[in-house]
N, CA, C and O atoms as CSV, one atom per row, in Angstrom:
chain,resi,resn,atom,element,x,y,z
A,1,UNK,N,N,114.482,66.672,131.296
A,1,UNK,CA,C,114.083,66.112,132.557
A,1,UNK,C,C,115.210,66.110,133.574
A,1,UNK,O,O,114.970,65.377,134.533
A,2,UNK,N,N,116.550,66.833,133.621
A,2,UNK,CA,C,117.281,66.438,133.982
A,2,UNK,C,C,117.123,67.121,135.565
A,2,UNK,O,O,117.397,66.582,136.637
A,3,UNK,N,N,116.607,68.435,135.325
A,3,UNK,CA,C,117.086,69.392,135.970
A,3,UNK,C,C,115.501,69.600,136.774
A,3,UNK,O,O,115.447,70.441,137.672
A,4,UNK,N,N,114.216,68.793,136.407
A,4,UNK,CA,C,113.242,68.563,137.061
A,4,UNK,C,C,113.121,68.003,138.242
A,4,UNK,O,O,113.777,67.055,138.673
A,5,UNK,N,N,111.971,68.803,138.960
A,5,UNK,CA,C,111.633,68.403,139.881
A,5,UNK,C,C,110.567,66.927,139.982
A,5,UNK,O,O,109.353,66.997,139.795
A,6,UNK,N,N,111.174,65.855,140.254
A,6,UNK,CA,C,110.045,64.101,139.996
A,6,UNK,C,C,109.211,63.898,140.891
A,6,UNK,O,O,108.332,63.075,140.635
A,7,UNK,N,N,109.203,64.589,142.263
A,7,UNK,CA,C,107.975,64.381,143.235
A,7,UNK,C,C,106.885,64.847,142.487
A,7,UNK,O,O,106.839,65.822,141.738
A,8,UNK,N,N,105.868,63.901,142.825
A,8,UNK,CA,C,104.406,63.809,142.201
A,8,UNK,C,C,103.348,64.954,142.667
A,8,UNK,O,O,102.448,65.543,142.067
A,9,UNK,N,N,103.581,64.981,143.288
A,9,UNK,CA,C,102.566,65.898,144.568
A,9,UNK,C,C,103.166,66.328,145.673
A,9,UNK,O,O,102.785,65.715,146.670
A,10,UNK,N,N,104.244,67.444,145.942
A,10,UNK,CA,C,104.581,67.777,147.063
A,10,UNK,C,C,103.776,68.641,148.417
A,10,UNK,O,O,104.014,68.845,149.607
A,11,UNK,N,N,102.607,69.015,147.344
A,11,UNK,CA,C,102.023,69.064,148.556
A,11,UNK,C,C,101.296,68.316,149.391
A,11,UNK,O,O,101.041,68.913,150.437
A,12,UNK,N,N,100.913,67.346,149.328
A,12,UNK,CA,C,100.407,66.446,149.739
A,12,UNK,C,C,101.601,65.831,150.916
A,12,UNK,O,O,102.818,65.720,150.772
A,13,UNK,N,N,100.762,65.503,152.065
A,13,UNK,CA,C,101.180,65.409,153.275
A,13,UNK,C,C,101.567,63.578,153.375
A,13,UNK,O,O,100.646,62.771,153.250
A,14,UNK,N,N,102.822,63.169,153.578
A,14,UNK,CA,C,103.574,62.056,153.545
A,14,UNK,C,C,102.211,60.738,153.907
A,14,UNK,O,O,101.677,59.846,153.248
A,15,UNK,N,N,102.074,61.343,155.521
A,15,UNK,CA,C,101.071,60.357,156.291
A,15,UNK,C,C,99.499,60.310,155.776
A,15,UNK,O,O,98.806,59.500,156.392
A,16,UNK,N,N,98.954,60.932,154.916
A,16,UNK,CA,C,98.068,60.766,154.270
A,16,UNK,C,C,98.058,59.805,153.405
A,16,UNK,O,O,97.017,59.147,153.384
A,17,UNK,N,N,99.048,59.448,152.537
A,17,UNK,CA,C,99.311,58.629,151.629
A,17,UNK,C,C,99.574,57.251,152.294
A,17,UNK,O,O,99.134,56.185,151.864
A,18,UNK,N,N,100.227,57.384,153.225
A,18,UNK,CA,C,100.387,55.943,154.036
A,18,UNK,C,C,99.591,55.270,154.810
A,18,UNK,O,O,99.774,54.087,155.098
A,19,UNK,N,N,98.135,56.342,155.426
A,19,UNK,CA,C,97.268,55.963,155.634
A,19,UNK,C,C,95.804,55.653,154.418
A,19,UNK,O,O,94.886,54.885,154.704
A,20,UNK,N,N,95.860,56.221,153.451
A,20,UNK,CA,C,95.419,55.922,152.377
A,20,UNK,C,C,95.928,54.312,152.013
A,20,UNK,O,O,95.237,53.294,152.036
A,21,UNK,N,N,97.146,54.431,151.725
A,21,UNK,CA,C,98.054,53.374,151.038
A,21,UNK,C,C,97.146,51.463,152.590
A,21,UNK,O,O,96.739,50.328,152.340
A,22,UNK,N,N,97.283,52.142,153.696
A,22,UNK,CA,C,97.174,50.551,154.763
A,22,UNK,C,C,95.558,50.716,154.248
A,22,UNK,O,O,95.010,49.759,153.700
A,23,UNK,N,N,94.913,51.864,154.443
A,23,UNK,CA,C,93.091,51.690,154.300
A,23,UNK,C,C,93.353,50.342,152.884
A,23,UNK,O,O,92.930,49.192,153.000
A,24,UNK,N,N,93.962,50.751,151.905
A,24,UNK,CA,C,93.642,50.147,150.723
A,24,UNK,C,C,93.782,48.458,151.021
A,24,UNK,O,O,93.058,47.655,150.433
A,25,UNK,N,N,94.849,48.032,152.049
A,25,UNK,CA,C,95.376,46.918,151.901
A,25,UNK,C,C,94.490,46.096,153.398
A,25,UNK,O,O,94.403,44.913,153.728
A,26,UNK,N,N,94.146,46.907,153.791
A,26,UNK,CA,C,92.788,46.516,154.886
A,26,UNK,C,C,91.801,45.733,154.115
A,26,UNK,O,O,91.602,44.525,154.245
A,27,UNK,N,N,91.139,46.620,153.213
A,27,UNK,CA,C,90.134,46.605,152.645
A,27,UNK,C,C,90.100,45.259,151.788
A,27,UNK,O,O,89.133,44.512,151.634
A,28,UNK,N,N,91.351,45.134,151.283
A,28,UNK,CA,C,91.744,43.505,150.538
A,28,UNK,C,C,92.010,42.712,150.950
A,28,UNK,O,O,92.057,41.687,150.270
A,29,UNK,N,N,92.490,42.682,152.891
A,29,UNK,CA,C,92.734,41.801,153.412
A,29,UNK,C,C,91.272,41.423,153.806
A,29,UNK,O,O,91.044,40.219,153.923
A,30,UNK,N,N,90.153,42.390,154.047
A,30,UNK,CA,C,89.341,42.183,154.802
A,30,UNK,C,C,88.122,41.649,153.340
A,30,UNK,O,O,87.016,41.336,153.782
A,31,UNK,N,N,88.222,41.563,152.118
A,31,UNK,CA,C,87.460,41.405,150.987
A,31,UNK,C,C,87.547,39.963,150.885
A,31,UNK,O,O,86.660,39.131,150.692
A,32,UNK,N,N,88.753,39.838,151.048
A,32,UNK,CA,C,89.880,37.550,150.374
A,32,UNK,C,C,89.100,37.030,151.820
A,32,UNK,O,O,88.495,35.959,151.792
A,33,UNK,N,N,89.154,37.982,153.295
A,33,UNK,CA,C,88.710,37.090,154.305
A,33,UNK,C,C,87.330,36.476,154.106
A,33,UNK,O,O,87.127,35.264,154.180
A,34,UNK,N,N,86.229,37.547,153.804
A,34,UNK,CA,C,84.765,37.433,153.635
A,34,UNK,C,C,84.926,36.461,152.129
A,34,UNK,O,O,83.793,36.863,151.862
A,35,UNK,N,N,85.120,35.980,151.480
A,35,UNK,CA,C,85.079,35.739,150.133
A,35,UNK,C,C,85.124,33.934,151.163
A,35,UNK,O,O,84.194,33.162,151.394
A,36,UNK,N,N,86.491,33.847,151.515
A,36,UNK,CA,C,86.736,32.571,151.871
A,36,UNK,C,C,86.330,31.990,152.967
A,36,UNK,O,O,86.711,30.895,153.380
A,37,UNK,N,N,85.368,32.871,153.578
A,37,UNK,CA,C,84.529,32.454,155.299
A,37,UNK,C,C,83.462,32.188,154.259
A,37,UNK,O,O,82.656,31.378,154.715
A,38,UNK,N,N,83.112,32.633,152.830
A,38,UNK,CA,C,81.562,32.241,152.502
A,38,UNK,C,C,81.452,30.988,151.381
A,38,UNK,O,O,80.387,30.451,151.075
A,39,UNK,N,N,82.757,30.639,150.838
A,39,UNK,CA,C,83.270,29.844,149.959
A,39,UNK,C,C,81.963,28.043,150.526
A,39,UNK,O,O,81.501,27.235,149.722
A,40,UNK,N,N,81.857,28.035,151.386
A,40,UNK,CA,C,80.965,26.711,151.492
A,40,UNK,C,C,80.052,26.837,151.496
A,40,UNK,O,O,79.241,25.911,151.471
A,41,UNK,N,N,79.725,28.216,151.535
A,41,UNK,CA,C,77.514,28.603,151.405
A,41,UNK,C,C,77.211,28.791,150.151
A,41,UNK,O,O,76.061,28.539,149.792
A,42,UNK,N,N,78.397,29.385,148.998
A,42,UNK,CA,C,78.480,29.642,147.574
A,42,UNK,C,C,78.322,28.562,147.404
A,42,UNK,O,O,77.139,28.300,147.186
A,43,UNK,N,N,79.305,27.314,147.386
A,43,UNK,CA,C,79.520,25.919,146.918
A,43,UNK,C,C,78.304,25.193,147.297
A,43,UNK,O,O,77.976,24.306,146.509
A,44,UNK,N,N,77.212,25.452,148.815
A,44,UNK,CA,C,76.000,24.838,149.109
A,44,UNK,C,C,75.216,25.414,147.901
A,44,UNK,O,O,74.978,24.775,146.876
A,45,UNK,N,N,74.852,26.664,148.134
A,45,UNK,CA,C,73.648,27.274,146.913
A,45,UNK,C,C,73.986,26.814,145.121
A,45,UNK,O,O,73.203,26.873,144.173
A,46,UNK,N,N,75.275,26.411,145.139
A,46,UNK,CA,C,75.196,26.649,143.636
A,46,UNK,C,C,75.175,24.978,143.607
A,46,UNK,O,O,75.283,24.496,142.480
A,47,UNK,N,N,75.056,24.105,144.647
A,47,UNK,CA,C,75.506,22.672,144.364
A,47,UNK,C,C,76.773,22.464,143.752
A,47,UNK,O,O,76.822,21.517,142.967
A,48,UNK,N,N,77.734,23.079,143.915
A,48,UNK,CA,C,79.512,22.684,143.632
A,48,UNK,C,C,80.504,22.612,144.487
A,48,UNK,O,O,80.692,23.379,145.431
A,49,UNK,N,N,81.183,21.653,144.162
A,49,UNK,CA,C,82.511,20.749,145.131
A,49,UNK,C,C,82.743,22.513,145.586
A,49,UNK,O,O,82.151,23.540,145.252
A,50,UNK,N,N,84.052,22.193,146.617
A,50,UNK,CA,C,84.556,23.047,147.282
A,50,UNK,C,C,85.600,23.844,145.884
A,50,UNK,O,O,85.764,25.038,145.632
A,51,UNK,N,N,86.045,22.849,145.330
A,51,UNK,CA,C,87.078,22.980,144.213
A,51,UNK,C,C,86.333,23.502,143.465
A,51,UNK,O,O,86.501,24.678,143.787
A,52,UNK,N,N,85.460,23.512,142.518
A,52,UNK,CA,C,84.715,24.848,141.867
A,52,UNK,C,C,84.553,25.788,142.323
A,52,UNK,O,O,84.474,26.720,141.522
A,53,UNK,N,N,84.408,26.140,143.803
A,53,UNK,CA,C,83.945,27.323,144.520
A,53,UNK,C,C,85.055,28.315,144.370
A,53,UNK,O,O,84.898,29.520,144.174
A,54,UNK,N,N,86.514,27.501,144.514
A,54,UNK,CA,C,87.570,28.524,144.922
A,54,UNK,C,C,87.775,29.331,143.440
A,54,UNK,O,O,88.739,30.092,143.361
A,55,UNK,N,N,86.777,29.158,142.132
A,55,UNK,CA,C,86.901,29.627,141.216
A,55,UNK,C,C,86.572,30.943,141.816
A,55,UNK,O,O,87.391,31.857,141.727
A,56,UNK,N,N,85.301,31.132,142.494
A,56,UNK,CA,C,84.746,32.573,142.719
A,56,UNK,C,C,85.809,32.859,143.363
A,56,UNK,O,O,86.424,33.711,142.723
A,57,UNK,N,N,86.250,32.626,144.149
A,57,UNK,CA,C,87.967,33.783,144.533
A,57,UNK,C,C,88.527,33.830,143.912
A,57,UNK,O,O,89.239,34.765,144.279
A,58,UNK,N,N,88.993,33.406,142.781
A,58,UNK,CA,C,90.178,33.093,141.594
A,58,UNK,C,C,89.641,34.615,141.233
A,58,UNK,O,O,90.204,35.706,141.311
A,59,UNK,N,N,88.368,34.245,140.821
A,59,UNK,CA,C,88.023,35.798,139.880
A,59,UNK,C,C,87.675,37.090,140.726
A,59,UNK,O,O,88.218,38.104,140.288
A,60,UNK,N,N,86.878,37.267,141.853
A,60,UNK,CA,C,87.417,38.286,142.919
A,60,UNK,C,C,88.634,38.690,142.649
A,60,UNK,O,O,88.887,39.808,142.201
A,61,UNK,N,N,89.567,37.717,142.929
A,61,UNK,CA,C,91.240,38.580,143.312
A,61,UNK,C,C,91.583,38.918,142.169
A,61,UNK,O,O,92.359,39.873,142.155
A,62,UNK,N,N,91.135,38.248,140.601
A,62,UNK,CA,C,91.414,38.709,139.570
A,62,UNK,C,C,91.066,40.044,139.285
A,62,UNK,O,O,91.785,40.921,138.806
A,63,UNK,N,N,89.371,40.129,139.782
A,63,UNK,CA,C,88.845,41.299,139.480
A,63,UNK,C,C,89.623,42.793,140.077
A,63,UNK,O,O,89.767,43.917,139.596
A,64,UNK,N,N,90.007,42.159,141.331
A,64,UNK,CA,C,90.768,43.385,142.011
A,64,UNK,C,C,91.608,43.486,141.242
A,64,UNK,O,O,91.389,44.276,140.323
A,65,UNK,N,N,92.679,42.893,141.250
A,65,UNK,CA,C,94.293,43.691,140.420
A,65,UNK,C,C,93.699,43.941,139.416
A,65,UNK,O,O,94.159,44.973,138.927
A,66,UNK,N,N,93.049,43.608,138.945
A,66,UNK,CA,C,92.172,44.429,137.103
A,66,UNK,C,C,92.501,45.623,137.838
A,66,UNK,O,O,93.528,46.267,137.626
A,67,UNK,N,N,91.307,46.036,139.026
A,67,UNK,CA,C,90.955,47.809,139.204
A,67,UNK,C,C,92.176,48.150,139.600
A,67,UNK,O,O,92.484,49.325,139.400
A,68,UNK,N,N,93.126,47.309,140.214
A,68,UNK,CA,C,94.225,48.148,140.896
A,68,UNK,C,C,95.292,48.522,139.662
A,68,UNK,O,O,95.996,49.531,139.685
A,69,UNK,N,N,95.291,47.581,138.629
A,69,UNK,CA,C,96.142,48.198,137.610
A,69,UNK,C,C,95.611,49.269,136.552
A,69,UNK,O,O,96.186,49.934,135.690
A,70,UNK,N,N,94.320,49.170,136.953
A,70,UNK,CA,C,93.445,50.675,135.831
A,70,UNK,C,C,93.904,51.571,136.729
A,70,UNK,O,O,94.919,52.188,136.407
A,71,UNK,N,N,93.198,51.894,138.226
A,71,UNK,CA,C,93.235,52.728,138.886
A,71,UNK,C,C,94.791,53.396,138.699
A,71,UNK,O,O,94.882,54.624,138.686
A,72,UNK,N,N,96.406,52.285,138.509
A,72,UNK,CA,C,97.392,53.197,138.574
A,72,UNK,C,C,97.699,53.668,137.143
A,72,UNK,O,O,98.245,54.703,136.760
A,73,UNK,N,N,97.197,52.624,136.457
A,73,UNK,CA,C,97.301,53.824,134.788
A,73,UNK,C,C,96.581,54.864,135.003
A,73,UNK,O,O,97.290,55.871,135.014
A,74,UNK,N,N,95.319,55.114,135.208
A,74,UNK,CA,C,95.055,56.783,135.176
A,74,UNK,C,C,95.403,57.453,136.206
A,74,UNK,O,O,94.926,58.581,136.330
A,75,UNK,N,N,96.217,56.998,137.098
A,75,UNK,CA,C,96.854,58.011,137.915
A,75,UNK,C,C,97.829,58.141,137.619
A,75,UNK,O,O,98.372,59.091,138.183
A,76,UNK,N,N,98.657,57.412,136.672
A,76,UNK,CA,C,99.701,58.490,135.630
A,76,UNK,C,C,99.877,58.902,134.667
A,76,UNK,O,O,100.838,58.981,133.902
A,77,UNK,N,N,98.534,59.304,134.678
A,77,UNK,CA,C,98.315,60.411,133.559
A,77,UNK,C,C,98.192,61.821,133.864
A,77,UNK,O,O,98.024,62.637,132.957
């Protein structure tokens, strides 16, 4: 490995990846926003304190880093 080349993908164009890379962190900023604007209509329908509710975000954000840490194991493979 010494004498290898370690870029992943050189062909691939820098600003693609960085616009890929903000879409991704949009998308999670904009997922935690909707989750916690609906956190008192969850807690109305299910009849639970506010404090049970923030369970359903607990596991949302859990659920995400789940996919985000699968998604980067098979992308280094």
């Amino acid at each position: 490995m010494a004498g290898q080349d370690l870029r992943a993908n050189p062909g691939v164009n820098p600003w693609l990846k960085g616009v890929s890379v903000l879409a991704g962190i949009f998308m999670a900023i904009l997922d935690s926003t909707v989750v916690n604007v609906s956190l008192p209509f969850i807690a109305g329908n299910l009849s639970a304190t506010i404090e049970e509710a923030t369970w359903v975000l607990t596991g949302n954000r859990e659920t995400c880093i789940g996919v985000i840490l699968a998604q980067r194991h098979l992308q280094s493979k």
